[in-house]
N, C-alpha and C positions, 0 to 999 in steps of 0.2 A: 576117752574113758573118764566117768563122776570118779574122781575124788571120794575115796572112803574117809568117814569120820568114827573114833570108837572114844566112848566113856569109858572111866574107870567106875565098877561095881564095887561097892564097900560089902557090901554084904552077902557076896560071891568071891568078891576078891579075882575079880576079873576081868581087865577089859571086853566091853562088847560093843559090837557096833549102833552105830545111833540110824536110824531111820526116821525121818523126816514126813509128818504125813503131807498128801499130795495138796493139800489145800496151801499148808506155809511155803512147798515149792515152788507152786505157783505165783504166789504173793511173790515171793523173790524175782520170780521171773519177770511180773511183770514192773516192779521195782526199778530191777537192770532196762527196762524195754522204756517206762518212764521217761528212767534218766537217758539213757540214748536220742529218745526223741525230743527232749527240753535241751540238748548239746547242741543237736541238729539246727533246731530251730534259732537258736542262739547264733550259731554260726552261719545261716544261711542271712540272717537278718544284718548282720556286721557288713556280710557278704555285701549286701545292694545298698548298705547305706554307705559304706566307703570305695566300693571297688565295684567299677561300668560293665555292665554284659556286651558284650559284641553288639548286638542289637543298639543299645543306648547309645554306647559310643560312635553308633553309624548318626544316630538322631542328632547326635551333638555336633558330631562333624558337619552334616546338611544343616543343623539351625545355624553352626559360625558359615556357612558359607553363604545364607540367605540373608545375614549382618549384613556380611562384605556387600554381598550385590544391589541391596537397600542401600546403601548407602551409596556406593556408587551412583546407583539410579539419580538419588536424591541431589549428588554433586551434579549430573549429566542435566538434570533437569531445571538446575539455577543455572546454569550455563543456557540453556537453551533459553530459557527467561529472558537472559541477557541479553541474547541476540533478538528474540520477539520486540523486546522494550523497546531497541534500537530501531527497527522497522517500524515500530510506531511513530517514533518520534520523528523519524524519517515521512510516513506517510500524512502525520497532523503536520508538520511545520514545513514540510519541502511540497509536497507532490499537490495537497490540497491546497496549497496555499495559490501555484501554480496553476493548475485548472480550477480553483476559484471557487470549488467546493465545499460543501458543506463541513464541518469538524466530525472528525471519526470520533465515538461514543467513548467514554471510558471502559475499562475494561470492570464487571462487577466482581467485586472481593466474595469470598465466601459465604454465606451465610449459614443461619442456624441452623437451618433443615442441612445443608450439607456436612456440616460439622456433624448434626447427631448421626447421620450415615454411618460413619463409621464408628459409632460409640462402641461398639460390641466388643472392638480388637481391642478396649483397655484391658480385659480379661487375659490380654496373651503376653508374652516376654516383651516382645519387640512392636506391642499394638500401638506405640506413641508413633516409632517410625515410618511405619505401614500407613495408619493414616495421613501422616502429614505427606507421605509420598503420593498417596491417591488421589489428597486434593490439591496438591500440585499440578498434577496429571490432568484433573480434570480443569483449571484455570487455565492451564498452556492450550488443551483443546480447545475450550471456550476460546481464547485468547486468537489460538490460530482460524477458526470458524471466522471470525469477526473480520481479521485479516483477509482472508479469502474474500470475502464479498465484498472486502473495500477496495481490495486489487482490481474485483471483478469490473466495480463502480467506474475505477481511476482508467481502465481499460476503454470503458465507453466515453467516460470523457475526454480520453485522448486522441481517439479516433472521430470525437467531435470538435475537438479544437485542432486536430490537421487538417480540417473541413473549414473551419473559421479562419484558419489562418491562410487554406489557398484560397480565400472569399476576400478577407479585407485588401482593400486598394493598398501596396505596398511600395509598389515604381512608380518610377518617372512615365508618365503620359508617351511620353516624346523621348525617340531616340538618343543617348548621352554621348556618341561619338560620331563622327562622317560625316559627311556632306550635309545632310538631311538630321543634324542635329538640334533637338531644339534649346534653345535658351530660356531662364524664366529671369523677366522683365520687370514682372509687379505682382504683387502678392496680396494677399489680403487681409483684409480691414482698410482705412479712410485714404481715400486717391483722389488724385482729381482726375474728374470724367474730362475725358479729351474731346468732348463735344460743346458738353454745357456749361466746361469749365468752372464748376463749383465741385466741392469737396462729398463726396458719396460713400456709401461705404462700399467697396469691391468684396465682393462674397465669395472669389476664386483665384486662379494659382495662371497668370498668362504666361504662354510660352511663345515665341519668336521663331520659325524655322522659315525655309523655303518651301512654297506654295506646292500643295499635295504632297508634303512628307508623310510618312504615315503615322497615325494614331495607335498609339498601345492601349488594350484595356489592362489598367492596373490592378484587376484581379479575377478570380473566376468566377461567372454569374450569367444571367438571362437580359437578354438583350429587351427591355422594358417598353422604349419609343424610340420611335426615329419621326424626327418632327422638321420638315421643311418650309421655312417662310423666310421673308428679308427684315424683318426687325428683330429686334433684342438678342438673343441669344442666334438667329437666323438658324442654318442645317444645325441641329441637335442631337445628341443620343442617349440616353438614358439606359446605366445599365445597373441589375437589380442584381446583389451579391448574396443577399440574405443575411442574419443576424443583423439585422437593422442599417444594412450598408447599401451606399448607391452612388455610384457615378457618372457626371454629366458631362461630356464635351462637346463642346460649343465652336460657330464662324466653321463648319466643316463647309468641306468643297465634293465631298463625297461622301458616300457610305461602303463599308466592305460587309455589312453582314444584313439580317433582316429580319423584323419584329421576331418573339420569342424564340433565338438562336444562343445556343446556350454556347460561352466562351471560356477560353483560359485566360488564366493570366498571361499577357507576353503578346497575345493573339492583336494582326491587325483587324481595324475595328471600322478605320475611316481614315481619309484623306485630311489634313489642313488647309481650310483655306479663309477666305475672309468677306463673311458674309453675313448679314445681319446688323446690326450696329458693330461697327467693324471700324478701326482706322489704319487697319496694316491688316497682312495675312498671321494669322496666331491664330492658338487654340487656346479658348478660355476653361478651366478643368475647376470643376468644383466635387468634392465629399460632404455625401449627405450622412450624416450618422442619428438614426433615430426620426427622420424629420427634420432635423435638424443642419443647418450648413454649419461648417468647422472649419479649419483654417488645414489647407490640404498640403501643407510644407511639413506637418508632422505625421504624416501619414507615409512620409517617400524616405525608405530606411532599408528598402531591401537591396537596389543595386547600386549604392553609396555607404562609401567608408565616410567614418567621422569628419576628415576633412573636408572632403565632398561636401557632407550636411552644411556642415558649420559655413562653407561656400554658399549653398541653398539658401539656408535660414540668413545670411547677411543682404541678396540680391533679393529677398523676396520681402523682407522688411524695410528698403528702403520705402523714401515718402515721395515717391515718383509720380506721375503719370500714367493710367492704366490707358489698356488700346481698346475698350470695349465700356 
């Protein structure tokens, strides 16, 4: 129920009631409705600028948790670094060094165009962390790419140098124990020829056994020549190892295999005997590398321990007497 209002009348002598017309009620009214909504608004503004709505503080909680996992990420991913770096330095200084390989590329830093990629995220709270986590991200890919096809690389070359190494001549010619073992007598470089008695150079590795011991070939390859006559070298064999390797044994009394027969290493090859310019039964053994003759006492390292060698290399650098 309005509140009644009443004036006093001086010249009635009376109070009477006051009526209002509807236009100043109004005025009033909307006066009160004014200030109502300038409270409101006042208060709703306090409201969001000191105190989170549900909603907000869902957004605040997911943005501190996408900190944490950025950051994490960013720890997880120098770590990972760490370990790539190490594989590298593992693959330039150990593995290539080993198969003799070319030097793995360095890995490329970032560049311009990549840094501006992500210029955009400067606009956002955490757009420093976000980018420097992305190209991170994208240098460890690059980084692990590179990897991968250098492992790929070191894969093939290792499957090429288990080929080269069951190719190079690595034994002894001639059996190292039993009845039928052979001895080496003289070695090479300058001997004196047991014929013409002057000082020659001997270009192979003599061994001493009993007549038709058998010949080992000292590594895997294709049987090249087999060459029968009575001077120089007399029965011969020639075998072709590949990677520029070849081996000759010489004064044979037999053959066991026959033109392009492809061999192991270990395999018998031939008989000892002594034929050709010959002055006892022996097998004369030469390494050809490249064209080239070599000195075949560094080549025999597979079925000899150290002392063994250092045995070899003493009996085969005397200044003896060669038998061929």
């Amino acid at each position: 129920m309005a509140r009644l209002r009443y004036e006093f009348n001086p010249v009635k002598l009376v109070f009477e009631q006051v009526r209002q017309p509807w236009h100043k009620r109004l005025l009033v009214l909307l006066g009160y409705f004014s200030a109502a909504v300038v409270s409101s608004v006042m208060v709703i503004s306090l409201a969001y600028t000191f105190l989170d709505s549900p909603k907000e503080k869902q957004l605040k909680e997911e943005l501190a948790e996408m900190e944490w996992r950025y950051q994490a990420l960013d720890r997880r991913l120098d770590l990972m670094r760490s370990v790539v770096t190490e594989l590298e330095q593992r693959d330039r200084n150990i593995y290539r060094v080993i198969f003799e390989a070319e030097p793995l590329r360095e890995a490329a830093a970032p560049n311009k165009a990549d840094i501006n990629a992500y210029s955009y995220l400067a606009t956002y709270q955490y757009g420093a962390l976000m980018a420097t986590t992305a190209l991170k991200t994208e240098g460890l890919t690059r980084t692990l790419l590179d990897q991968a096809t250098s492992y790929k690389e070191l894969g093939t070359l290792i499957r090429q140098k288990n080929r080269l190494l069951e190719a190079m001549p690595a034994i002894q010619p001639m059996a190292m124990s039993g009845r039928r073992r052979g001895e080496p007598v003289s070695g090479y470089g300058y001997r004196m020829d047991p014929i013409y008695k002057t000082v020659k150079f001997h270009e192979g590795l003599d061994f001493t056994a009993p007549m038709h011991s058998p010949v080992y070939a000292t590594g895997n390859g294709t049987v090249k020549e087999l060459v029968r006559m009575d001077r120089g070298y007399g029965n011969y064999l020639l075998l072709d190892h590949g990677y520029g390797y070849q081996t000759l044994y010489a004064h044979l009394s037999r053959f066991e295999v026959r033109p392009g027969q492809k061999v192991k290493r270990g395999q018998v090859i031939a008989r000892l005997g002594n034929t050709g310019k010959s002055t006892g039964p022996h097998l004369h053994y030469e390494v050809h590398k490249n064209g080239r003759k070599v000195d075949p006492v560094y080549f025999i390292f597979n079925d000899l321990n150290p002392a063994q060698h250092q045995e070899l290399l003493a009996k085969a650098s005397s200044a003896n007497q060669s038998l061929d």
